[in-house]
Backbone bond lengths (Angstrom), bond angles and torsions (degrees), N, CA, C in turn:
res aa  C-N    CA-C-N  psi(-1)  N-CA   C-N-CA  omega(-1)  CA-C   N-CA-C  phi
1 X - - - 1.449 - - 1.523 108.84 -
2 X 1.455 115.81 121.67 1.586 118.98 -163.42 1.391 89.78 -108.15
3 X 1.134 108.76 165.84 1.949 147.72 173.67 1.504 113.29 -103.13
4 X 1.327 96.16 132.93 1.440 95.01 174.84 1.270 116.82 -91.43
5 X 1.795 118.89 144.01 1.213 113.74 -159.07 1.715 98.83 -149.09
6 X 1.573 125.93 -167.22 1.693 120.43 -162.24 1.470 87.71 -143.06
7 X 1.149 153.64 123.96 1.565 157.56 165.63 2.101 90.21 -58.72
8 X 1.122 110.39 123.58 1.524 121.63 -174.56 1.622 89.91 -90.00
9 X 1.402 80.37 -73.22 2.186 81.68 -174.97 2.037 104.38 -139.31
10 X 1.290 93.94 141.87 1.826 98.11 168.27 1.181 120.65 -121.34
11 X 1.203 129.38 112.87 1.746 114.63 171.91 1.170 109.58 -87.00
12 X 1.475 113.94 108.66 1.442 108.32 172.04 1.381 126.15 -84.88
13 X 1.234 107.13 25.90 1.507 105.17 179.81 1.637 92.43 -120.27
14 X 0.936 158.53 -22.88 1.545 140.32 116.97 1.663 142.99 -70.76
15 X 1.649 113.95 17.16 1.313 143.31 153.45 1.234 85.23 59.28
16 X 1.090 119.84 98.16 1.579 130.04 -179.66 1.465 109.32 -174.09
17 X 1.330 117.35 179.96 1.623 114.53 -165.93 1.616 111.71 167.82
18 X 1.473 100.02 138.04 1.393 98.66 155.72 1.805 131.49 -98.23
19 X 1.041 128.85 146.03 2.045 120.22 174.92 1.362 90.61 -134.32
20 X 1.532 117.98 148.87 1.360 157.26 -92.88 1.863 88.89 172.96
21 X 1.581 100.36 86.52 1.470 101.38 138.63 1.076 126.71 -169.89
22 X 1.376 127.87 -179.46 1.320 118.69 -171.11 1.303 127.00 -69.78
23 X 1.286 114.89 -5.96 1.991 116.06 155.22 1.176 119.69 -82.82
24 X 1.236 114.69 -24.36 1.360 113.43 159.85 1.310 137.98 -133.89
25 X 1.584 92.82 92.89 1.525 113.62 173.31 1.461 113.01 -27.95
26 X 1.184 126.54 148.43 1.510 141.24 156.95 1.605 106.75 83.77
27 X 1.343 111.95 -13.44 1.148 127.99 -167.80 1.518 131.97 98.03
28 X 1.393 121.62 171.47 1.626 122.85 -175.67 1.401 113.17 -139.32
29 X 1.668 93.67 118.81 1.512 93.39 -160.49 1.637 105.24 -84.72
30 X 1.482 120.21 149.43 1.591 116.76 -172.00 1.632 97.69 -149.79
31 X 1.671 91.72 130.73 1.691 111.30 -177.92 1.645 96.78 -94.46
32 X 1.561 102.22 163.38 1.474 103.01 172.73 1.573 148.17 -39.92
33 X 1.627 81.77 -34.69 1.753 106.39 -174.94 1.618 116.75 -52.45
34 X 1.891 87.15 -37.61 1.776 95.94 -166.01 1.548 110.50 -80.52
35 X 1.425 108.96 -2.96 1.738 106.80 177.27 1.464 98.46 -91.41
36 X 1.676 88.41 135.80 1.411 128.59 -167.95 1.731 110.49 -91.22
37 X 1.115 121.33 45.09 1.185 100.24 -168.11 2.074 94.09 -135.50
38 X 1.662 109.73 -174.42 1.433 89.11 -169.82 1.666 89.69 -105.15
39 X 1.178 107.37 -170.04 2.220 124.01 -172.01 1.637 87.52 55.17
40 X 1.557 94.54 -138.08 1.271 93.46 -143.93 1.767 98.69 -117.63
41 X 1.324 115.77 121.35 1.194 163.81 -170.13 1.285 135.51 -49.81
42 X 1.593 103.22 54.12 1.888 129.72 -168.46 1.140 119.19 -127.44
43 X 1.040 126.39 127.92 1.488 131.75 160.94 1.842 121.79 -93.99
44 X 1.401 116.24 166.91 1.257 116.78 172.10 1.174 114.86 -131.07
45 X 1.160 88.48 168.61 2.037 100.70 -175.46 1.576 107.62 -56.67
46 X 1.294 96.05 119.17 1.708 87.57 157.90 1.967 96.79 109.69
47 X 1.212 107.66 -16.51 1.937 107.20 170.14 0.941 116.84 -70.92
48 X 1.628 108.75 144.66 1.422 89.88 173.50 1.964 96.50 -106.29
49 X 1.292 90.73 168.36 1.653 113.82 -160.06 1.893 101.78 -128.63
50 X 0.954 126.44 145.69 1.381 147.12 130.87 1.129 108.77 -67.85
51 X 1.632 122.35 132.10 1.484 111.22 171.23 1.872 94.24 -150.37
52 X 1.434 116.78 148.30 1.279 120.61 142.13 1.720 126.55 -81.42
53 X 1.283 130.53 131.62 1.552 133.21 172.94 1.137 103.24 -101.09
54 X 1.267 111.13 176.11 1.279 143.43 114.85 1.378 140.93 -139.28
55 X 1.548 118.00 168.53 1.642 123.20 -158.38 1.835 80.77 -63.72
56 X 1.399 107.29 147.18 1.900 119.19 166.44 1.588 90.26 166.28
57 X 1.501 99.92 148.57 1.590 112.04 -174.84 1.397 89.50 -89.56
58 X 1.202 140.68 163.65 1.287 144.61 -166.40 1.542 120.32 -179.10
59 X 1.032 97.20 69.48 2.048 106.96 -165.68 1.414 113.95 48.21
60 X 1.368 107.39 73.70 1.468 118.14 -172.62 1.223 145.83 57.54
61 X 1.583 100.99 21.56 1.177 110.21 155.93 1.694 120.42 -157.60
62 X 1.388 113.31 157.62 1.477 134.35 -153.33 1.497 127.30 -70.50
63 X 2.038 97.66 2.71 1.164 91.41 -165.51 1.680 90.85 -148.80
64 X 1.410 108.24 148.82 1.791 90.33 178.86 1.498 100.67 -148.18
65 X 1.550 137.95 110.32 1.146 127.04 152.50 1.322 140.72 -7.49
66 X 1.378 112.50 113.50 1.419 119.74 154.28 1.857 130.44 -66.24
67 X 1.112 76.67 -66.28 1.712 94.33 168.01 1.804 121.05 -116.01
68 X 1.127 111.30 133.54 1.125 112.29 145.28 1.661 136.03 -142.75
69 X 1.396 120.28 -177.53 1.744 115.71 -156.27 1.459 91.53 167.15
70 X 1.713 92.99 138.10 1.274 98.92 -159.66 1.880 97.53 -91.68
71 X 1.825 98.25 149.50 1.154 104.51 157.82 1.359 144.39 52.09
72 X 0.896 176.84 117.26 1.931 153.47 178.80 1.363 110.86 15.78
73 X 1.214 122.50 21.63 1.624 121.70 164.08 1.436 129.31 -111.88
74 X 1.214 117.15 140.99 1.498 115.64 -170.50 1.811 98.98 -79.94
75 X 1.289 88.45 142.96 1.884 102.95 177.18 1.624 96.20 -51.62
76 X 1.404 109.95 142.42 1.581 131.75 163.51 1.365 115.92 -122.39
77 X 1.585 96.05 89.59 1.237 114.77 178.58 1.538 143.18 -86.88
78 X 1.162 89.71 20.69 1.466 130.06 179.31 1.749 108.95 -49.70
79 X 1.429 116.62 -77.26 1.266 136.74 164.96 1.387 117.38 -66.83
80 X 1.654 123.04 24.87 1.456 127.46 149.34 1.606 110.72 -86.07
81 X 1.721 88.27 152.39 1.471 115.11 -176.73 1.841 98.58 -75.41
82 X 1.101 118.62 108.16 1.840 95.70 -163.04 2.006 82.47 -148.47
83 X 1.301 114.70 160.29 1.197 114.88 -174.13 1.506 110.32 -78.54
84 X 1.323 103.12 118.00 1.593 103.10 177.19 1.988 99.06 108.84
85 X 1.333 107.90 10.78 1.357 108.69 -178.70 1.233 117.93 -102.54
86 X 1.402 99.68 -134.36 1.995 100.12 -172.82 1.728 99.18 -89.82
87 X 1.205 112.47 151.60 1.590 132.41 175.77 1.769 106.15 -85.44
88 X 1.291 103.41 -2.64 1.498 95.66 -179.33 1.552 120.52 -54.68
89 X 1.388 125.52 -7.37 1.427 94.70 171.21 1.574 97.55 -122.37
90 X 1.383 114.99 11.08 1.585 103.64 179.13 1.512 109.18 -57.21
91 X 1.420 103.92 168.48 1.878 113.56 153.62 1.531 99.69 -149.98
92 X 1.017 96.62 -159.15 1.405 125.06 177.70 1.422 112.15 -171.30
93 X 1.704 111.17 167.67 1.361 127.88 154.32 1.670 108.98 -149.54
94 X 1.642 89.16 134.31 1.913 81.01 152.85 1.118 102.77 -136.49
95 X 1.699 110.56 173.13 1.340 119.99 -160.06 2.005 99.82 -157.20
96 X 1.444 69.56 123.35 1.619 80.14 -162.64 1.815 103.18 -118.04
97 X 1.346 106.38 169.07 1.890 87.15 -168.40 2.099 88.43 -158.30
98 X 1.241 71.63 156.15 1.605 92.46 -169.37 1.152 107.53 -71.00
99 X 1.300 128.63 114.35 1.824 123.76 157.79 1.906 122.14 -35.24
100 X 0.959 129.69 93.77 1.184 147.83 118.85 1.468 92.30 43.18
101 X 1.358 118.28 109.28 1.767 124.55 158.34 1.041 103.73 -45.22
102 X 1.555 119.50 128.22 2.097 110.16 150.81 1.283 88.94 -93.93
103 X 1.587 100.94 171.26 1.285 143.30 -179.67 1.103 119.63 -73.69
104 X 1.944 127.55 113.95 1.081 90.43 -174.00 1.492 120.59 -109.29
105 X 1.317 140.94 -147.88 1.245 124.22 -163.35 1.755 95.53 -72.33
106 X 1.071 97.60 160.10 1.630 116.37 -177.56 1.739 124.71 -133.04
């Protein structure tokens, strides 16, 4: 069950953001990941948003989105990181190493 809230400011060139509502005083800061919507995943100043929070300090402020989705729209949860979902942000590394010269007779 989301809250209604106002996008204050977004930088979309580091996918980040502040929302503006009355559960959360001072504001609620929200990274790209947590927008719920499908393509590609920005809001602007001045939308209004549905969002879930929670209490977490989060670069200066007290409150930080779980979810968000704009407006009279149902979350599209499609493009979540969710078990059994997309690999888009996995990686990996391995690191493998050469056995050690022996010595040979001398």
């Amino acid at each position: 069950m989301g809250v209604s809230g106002v996008v204050r400011v977004w930088h979309d060139d580091e996918g980040w953001g502040v929302i503006d509502s009355p559960e959360t005083p001072g504001g609620c800061w929200a990274h790209f990941t947590s927008v719920q919507m499908p393509g590609y995943r920005a809001l602007w100043a001045g939308q209004p948003v549905t969002l879930d929070y929670e209490r977490a300090e989060q670069d200066g402020y007290s409150f930080r989105a779980i979810e968000v989705w704009p407006a009279g729209q149902v979350p599209d949860r499609s493009g979540s990181k969710t078990p059994g979902g997309s690999d888009a942000y996995r990686s990996s590394l391995t690191m493998t190493r050469d056995e050690p010269e022996q010595p040979g007779p001398g």
